[in-house]
C-alpha positions as CSV (number, residue, x, y, z in Angstrom):
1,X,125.9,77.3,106.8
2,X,128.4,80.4,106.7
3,X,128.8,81.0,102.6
4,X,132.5,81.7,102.9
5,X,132.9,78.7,105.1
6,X,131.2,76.7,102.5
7,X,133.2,78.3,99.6
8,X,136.5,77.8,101.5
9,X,135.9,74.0,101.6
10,X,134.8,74.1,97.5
11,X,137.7,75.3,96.9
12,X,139.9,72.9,99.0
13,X,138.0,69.9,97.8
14,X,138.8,71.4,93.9
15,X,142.4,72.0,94.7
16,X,142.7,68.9,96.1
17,X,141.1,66.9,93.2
18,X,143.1,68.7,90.8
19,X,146.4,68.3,92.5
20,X,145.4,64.3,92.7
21,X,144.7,64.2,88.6
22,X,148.2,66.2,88.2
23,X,149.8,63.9,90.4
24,X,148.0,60.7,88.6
25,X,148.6,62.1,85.2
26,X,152.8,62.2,85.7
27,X,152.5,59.0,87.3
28,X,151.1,57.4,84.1
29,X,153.2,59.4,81.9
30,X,156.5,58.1,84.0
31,X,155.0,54.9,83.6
32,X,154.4,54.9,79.8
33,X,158.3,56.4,79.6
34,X,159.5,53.4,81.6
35,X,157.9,51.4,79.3
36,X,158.7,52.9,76.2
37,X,162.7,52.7,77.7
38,X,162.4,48.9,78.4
39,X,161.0,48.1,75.2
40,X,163.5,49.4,73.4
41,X,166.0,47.5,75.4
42,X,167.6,49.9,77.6
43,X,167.6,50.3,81.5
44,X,165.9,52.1,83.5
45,X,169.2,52.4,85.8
46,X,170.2,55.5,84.4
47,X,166.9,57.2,84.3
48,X,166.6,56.5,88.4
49,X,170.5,57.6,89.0
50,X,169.1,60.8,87.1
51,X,166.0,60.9,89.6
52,X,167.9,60.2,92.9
53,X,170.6,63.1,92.3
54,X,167.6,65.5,91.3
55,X,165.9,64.4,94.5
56,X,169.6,65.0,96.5
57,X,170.0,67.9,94.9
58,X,167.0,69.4,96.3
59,X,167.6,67.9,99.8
60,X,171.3,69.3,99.9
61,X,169.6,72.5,98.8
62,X,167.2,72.6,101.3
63,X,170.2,71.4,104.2
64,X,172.1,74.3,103.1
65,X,168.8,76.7,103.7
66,X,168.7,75.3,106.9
67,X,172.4,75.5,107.8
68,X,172.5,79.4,106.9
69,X,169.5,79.6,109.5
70,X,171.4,77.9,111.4
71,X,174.6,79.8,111.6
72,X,172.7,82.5,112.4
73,X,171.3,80.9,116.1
74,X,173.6,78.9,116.4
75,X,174.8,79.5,120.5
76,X,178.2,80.4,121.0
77,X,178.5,78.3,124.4
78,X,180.1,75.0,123.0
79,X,178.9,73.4,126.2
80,X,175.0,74.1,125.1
81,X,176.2,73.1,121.8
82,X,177.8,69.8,123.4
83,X,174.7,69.1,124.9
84,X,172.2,69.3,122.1
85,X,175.1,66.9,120.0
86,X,174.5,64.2,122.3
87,X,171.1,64.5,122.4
88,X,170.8,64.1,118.8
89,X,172.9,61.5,118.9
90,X,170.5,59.6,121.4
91,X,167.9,59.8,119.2
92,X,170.0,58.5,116.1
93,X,171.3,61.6,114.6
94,X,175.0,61.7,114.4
95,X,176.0,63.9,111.3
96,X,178.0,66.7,112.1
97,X,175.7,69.1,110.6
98,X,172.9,67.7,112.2
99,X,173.3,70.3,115.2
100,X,173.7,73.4,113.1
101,X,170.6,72.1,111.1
102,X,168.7,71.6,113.9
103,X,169.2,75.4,115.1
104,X,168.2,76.3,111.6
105,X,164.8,74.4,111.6
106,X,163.9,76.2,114.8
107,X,164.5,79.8,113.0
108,X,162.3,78.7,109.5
109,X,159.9,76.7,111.9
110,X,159.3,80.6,113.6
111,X,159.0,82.3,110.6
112,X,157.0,79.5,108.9
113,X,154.6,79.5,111.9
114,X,154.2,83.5,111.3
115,X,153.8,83.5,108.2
116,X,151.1,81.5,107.9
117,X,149.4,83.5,111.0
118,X,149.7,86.4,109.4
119,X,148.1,85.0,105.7
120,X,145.1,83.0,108.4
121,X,145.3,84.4,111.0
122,X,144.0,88.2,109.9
123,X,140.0,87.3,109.8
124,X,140.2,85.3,113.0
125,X,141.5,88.4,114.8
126,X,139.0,91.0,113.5
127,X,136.8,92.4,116.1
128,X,139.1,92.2,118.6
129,X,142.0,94.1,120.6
130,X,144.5,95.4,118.0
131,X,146.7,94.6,120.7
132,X,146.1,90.9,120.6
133,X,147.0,90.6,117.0
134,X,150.9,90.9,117.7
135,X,151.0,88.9,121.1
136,X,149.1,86.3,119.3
137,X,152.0,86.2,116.2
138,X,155.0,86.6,118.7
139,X,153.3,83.2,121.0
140,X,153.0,81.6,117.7
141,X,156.2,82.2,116.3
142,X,157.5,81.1,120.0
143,X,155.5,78.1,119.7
144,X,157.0,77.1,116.1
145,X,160.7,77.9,117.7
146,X,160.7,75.9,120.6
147,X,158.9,72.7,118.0
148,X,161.8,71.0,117.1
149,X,162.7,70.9,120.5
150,X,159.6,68.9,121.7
151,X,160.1,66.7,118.7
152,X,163.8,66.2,119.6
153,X,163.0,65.1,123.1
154,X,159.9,62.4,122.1
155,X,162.1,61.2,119.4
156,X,164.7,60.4,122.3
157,X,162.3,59.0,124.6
158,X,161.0,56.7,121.5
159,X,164.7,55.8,120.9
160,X,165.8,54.6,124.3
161,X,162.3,52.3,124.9
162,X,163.2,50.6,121.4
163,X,166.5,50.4,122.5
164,X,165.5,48.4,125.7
165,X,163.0,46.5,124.2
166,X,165.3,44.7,122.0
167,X,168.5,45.0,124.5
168,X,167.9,41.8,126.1
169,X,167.3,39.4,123.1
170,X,170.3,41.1,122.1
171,X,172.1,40.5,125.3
172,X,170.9,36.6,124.8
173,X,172.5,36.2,121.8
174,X,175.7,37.7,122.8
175,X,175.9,35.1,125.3
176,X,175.4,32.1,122.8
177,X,178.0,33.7,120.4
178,X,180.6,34.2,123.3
179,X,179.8,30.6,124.7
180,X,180.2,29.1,120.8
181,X,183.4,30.3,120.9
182,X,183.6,33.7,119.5
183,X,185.7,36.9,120.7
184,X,184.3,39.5,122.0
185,X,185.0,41.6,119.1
186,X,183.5,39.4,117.2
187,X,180.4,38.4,119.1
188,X,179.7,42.4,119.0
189,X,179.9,42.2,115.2
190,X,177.3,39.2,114.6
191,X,175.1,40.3,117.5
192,X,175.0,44.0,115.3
193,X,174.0,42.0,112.2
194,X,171.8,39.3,113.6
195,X,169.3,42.1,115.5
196,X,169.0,44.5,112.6
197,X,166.4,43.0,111.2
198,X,164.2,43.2,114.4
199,X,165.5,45.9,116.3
200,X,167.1,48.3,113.5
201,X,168.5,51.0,115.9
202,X,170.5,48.8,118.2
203,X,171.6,46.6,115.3
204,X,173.3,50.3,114.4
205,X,174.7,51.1,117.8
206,X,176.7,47.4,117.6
207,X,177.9,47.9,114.1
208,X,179.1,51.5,114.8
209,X,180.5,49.6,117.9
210,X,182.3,47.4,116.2
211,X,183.5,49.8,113.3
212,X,185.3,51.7,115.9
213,X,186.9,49.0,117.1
214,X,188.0,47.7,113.9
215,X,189.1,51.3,113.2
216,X,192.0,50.9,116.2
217,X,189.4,52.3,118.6
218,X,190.7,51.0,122.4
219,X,187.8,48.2,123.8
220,X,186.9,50.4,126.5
221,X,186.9,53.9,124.7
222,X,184.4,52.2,122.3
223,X,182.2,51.0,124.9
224,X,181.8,54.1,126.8
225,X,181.4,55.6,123.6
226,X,178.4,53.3,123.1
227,X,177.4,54.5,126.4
228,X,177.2,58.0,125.7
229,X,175.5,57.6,122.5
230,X,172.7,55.6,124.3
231,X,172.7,57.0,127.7
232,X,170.8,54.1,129.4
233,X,171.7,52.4,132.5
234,X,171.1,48.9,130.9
235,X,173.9,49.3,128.3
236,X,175.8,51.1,130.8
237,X,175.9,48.3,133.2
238,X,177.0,45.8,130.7
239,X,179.5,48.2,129.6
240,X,180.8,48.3,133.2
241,X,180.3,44.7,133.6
242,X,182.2,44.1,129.8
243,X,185.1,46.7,131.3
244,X,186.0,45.3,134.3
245,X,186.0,41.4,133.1
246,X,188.6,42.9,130.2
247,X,190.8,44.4,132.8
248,X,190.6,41.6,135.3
249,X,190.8,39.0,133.0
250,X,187.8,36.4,133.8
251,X,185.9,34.4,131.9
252,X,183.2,36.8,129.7
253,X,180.7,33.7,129.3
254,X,179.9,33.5,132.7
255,X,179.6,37.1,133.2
256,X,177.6,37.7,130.2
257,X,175.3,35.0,131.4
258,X,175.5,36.1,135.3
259,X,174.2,39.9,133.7
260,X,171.8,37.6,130.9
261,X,170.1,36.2,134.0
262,X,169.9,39.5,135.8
263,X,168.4,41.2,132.7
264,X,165.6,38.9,132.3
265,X,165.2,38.7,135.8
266,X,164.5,42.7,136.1
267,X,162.6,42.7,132.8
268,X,159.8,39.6,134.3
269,X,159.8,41.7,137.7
270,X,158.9,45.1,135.2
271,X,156.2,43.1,133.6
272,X,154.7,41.9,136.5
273,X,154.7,45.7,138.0
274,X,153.1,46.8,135.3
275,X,150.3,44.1,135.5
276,X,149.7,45.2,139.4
277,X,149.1,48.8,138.1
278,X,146.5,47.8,135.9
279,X,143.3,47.4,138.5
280,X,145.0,51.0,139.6
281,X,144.7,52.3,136.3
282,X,141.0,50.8,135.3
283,X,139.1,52.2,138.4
284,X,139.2,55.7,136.6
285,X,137.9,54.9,133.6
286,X,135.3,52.6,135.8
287,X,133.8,54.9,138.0
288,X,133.8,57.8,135.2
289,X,132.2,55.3,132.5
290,X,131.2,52.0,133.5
291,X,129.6,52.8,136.9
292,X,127.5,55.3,135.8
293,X,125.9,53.6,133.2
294,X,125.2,50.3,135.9
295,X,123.8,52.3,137.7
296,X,121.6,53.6,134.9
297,X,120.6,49.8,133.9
298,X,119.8,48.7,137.3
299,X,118.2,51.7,139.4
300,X,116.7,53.3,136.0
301,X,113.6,50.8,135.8
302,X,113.1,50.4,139.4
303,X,112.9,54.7,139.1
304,X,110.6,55.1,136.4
305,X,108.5,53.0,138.4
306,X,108.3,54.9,141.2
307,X,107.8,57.8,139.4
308,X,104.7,56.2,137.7
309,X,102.9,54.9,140.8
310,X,103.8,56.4,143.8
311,X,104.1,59.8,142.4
312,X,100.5,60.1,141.5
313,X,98.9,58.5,144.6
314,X,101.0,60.6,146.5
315,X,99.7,63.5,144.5
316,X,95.8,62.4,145.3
């Protein structure tokens, strides 16, 4: 075994022991201080206030960091800016400095990502071209820059497939709150409380929903609005469905449970697509895996076999 190799890993397995006592030791010395605090009588309220505004402190620190970075790359095209606002509101950020944040993460993600090249990266890159050493730091600085936007992209994917997952037990119970008598308004309100538990972000899509439209927001403006934040064509349907029953005037039960029956309709016929594709999918893992080693189990005795007989009387 390579001695600096087998030096590098003492050391990590040291550091890492050590950091784990440190950690344990603070843990039990909170611990004794909490205990100490309660048996004197006093709460342990104000100690954890204390804790939480160190612990914002140091986030709103480190949002600021990121918002100078930001400032700096941030794209004066507000329709690239516009873009990347809706995006992060589709996967459930909607803070207004969420954007500008975002542009900073890329920039310390870079220099992160070089940095630690540039500390590592030295002793791989002996031997070789000195010209490789800088294309290497510039594709890994790249590759830290354009992070955040890969992450932004499978968090929005992740999003919208929770999001239809739980849209049609959602749609359900809208249509047993509007059937039992309840508004619209109403219904959206319940429906927002009652599916938090199970499906958190869509719970939050309804109550922001219905915060807007207890804020003055008009019906339709706040359903598009929905729309836009999720951008998927389920919701978008019942928003169109929900928009023209308001104007025309008709009974929402009935629509609600035309659209209901629709819904699970489409989501028993996704199902059993999905089951058809299976014997699709399995013949690759079949013939790469299981095939060969069939073929092993039945042909390999009958083989060795005729390797052991025929072979030598062949032979003489």
């Amino acid at each position: 075994m390579d001695p600096l190799l087998l030096v590098s890993v003492l050391v990590f397995v040291v550091v890492l022991i050590a950091g784990w006592s440190l950690y344990s030791y603070i843990q039990s010395r909170q611990n004794v201080n909490d205990w100490r605090i309660r048996a004197k009588g006093q709460s342990l309220s104000r100690n954890a206030s204390q804790k939480k505004e160190g612990q914002a402190s140091l986030k709103d620190q480190g949002m600021n960091l990121l918002e100078r970075l930001g400032q700096v790359n941030k794209p004066k095209d507000q329709a690239v800016t516009a873009q990347l606002k809706s995006k992060l509101a589709s996967a459930g950020y909607r803070n207004s400095r969420a954007v500008v944040v975002f542009f900073g993460t890329r920039i310390f993600l870079a220099i992160l990502f070089g940095l630690v090249f540039l500390v590592f990266g030295s002793d791989a890159m002996n031997g070789k071209e000195p010209m490789y050493f800088p294309m290497v730091l510039i594709a890994v600085m790249v590759m830290g820059f354009y992070l955040p936007q890969l992450w932004l992209s499978n968090a929005v994917s992740k999003r919208k497939e929770r999001l239809v997952n739980g849209f049609p037990d959602a749609l359900d119970l809208m249509v047993v709150c509007v059937e039992a008598g309840l508004g619209l308004d109403q219904a959206i309100s319940r429906v927002g409380h009652e599916v938090k538990e199970g499906h958190p972000d869509l719970g939050d899509e309804f109550i922001l929903l219905n915060l807007e439209l207890r804020a003055g927001l008009s019906r339709e403006q706040g359903l598009r609005n929905l729309v836009n934040r999720t951008d998927l064509d389920d919701i978008r349907s019942l928003v169109a469905l929900l928009i023209q029953t308001d104007r025309f005037g008709t009974s929402i039960g009935q629509a609600l449970r035309v659209h209901s029956d629709s819904m699970r309709l489409k989501r028993r016929l996704k199902a059993e697509e999905r089951g058809a594709q299976l014997p699709v999918k399995l013949m690759i893992p079949l013939i790469l895996f299981i095939f060969p080693a069939l073929m092993v189990v039945i042909i390999g005795p009958g083989a060795i076999s005729l390797i052991r007989n025929l072979l030598p009387a062949m032979g003489g």
